[in-house]
N, C-alpha and C positions, 0 to 999 in steps of 0.2 A: 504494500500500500504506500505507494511513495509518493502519492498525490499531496498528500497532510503534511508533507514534509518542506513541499514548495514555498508555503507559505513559513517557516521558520527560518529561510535560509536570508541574509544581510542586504543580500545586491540584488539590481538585478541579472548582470551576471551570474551569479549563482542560482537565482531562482527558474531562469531557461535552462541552466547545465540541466537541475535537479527537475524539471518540466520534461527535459529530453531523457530524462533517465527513468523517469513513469512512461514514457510513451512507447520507448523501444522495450519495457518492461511486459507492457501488456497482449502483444502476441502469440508469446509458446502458450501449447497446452498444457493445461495444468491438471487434465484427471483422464486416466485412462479408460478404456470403459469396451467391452466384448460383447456388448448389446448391439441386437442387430440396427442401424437406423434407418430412419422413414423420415420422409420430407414433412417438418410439420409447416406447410405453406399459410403466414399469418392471415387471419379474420380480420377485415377492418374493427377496429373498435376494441382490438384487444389488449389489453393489458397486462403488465407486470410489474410487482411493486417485491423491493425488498430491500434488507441492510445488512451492513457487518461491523462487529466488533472490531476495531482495530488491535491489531499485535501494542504492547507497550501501554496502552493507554486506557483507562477508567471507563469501562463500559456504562455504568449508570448514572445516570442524571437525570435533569426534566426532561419531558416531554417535550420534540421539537412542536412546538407550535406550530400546525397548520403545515406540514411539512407534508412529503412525498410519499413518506411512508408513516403509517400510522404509532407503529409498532417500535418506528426508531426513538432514540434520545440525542438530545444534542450532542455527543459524545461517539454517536452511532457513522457511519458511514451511508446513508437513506440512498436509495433507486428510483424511477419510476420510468418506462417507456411504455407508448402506447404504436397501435398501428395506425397511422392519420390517413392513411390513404389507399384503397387498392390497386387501381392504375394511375400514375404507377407506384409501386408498392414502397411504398416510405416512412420509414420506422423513427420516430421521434423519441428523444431521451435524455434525461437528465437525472445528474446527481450530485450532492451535497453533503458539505460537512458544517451542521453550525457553529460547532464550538472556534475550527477553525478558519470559518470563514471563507471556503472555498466555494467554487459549484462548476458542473462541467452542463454545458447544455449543449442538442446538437442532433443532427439526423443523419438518414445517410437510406438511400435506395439504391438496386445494383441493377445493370443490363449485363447479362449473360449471352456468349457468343460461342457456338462450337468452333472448334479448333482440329479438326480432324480426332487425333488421338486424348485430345484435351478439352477443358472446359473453362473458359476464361469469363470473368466476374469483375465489370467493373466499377468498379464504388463511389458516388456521388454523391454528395453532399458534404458537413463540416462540421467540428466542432466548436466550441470555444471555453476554453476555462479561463474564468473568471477569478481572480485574488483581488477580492473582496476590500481587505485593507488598505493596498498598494493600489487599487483602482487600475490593476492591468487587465489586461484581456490577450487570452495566447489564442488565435487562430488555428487550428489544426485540420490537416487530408488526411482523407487516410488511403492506403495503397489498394492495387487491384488483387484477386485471388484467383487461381489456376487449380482446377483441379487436374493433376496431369495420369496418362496410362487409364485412363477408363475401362477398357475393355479386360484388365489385366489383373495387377494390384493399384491401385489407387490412392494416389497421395496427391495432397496438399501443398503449394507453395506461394509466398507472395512476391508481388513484382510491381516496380514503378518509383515512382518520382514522389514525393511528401514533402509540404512546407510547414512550417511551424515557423510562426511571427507572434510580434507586440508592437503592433504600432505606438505606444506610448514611450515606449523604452528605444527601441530600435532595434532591438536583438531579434536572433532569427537562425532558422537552422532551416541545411536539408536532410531529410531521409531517404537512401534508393536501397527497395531490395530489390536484390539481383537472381532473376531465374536462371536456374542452372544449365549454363553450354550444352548444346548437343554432345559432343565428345568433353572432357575431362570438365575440368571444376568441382565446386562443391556445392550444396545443396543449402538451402535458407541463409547464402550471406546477407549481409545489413553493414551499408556504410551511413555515417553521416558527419557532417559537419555542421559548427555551430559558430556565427558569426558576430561581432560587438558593431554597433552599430556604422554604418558607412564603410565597414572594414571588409576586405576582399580576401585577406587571408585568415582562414579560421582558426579562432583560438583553442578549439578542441577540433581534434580527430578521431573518429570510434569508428570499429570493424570489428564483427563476427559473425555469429548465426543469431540470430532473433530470438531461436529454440534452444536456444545455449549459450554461451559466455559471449561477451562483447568486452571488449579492450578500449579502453582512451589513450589517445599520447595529447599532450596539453603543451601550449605556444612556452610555456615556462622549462621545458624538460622534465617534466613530470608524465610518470605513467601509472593506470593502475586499472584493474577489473570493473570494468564501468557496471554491469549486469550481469550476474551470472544467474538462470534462470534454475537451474537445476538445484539451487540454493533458497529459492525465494517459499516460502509457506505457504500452503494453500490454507487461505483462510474462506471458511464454508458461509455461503448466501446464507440467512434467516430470512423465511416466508412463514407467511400464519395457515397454519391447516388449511387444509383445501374445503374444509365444510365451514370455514369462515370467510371466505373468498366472495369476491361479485362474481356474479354469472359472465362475464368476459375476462377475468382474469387467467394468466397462460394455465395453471397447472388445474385449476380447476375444469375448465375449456377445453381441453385436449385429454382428462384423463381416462376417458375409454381407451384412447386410443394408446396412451402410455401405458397401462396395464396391462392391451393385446400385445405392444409389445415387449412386453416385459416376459410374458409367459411364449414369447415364439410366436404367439397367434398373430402371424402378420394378415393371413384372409381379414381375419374380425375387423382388427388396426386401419383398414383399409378400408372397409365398411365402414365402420364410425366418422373417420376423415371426410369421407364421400359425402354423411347424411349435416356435415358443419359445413361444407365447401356448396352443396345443394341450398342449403336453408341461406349463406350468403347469399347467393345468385336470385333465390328470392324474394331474401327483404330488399335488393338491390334493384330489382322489377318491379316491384311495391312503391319504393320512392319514388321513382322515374314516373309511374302511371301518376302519381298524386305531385309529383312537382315540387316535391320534397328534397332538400341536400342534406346529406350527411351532416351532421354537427358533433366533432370532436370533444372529449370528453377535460384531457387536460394541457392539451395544445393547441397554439394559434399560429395560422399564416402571416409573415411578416414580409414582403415581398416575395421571394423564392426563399425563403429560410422557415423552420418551425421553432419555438420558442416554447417554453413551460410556462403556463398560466401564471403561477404562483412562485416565483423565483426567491430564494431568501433575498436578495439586494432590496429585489419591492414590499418585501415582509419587512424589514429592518427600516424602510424609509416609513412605512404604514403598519406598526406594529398592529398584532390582532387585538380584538378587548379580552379575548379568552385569558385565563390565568395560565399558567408555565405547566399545568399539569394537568389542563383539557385540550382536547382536538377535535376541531372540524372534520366531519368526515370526509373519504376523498369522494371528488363527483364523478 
């Protein structure tokens, strides 16, 4: 969790190093898993809300007021994405920490393109986390995904070009990973560079796998293991039972179909998917006869960008009248 940590770092120099060092953190997988999968393709209007304890630090406290997740404290790490749109398909999301004052908000939909033996995914839209304190704002892309060998074994890799800016500051980095040569090379490299403002040569240089360690060499003569992911904790989402869930929330939404496959039963699993993906198509004929539009539940269109209704920045400027240890529920 090395988001939390952005905001305790002096500079901003440091707070892009330690921005770029949650960014290229957040790629490898982090849980293994022999279960067969099935494409759960998102329902408009669906949601997922959750938090986590961070490593180091005091899990209890108040109640975030009017936060993302109900269940979190300001102390908590809170979730919330929704599906805002079906065509095309654009998944909205944000998440917070109040004590430290951070938030990441941001979407992202993909166009998918066969590739003969491959399947390439390319990812649109952006982030931005927000440091609350320092009034910055970091920009983020995120890269394209490849699923390569289809027909065969099947793996994963990312590829392309990523910026990470602050317009207030000036700092700024690239990220490329590199898909692997047809003949030699290696597989999940990740270079990037991280630049001080107006400067061309970067003051940090980092190279590895994404899926495993990455190295800095620093404009000072300094080197040292920038990420090593094989090291990093897997700390486990907290979600509230599923029998306390809203009826579009993911795990309660989809879990015939998680239980068929959980037991092998891929026929059932498939059935189940069919009669959620039928019933979209027609509350989605329903509206269109009655002239009705979709209205999102807790995101808003901001020219081509989505946004979280309820952002802490706009809580902190408009605190709620609730006390510290009631919550609004989510809409």
């Amino acid at each position: 969790m090395f988001t939390e940590l952005i905001v305790d770092m002096e500079t901003p120099q440091d707070r892009m190093i330690q921005l770029v060092r949650w960014y290229l953190s957040a790629f490898h997988v982090a849980r293994n898993s022999d279960i067969a999968k099935k494409a759960y393709n998102p329902i408009l209007g669906e949601t997922f809300l959750c938090h986590w304890n961070i490593p180091g630090m005091e899990a209890d406290g108040d109640k975030a007021v009017d936060g993302p997740c109900q269940e979190a404290t300001v102390n908590n790490l809170a979730f919330i994405s929704e599906q805002v749109s079906h065509h095309p398909p654009i998944s909205a999301f944000y998440a917070e920490h109040q004590t430290k004052r951070i938030t990441l908000d941001g979407y992202i939909w993909t166009k998918s393109k066969f590739l003969g033996l491959s399947i390439g995914v390319h990812m649109i839209g952006q982030g931005v986390v927000s440091v609350i304190d320092h009034d910055e704002e970091y920009v983020i892309t995120f890269p394209n995904g490849y699923g390569r060998s289809i027909l065969t074994t099947p793996w994963v890799e990312m590829g392309g070009k990523v910026s990470i800016s602050c317009a207030k500051t000036g700092y700024n980095a690239t990220v490329t990973f590199h898909t692997k040569p047809f003949y030699g090379g290696r597989k999940h490299r990740v270079t990037s560079e991280i630049f001080a403002p107006n400067e061309k040569k970067p003051l940090v240089t980092i190279d590895g796998e994404w899926n495993g360690i990455m190295y800095a060499k620093y404009a000072t003569g300094m080197n040292e293991v920038f990420v090593d992911t094989k090291k990093m904790p897997v700390v486990k989402k907290l979600v509230k039972p599923r029998d306390k869930q809203g009826e579009f929330e993911s795990r309660r939404l989809w879990q015939d179909v998680t239980h068929n496959l959980k037991f092998n039963e891929v026929d059932k699993a498939t059935d189940f998917k069919q009669k959620l993906e039928q019933r979209q198509r027609e509350e989605a004929r329903d509206r269109k006869e009655r002239g009705v539009a979709w209205e999102t539940r807790n995101f808003h269109e901001v020219g081509e960008h989505w946004v979280y209704d309820r952002p802490l920045q706009k809580r902190l400027k408009n605190p709620s009248p609730l006390s510290s240890n009631s919550q609004t529920p989510n809409s």
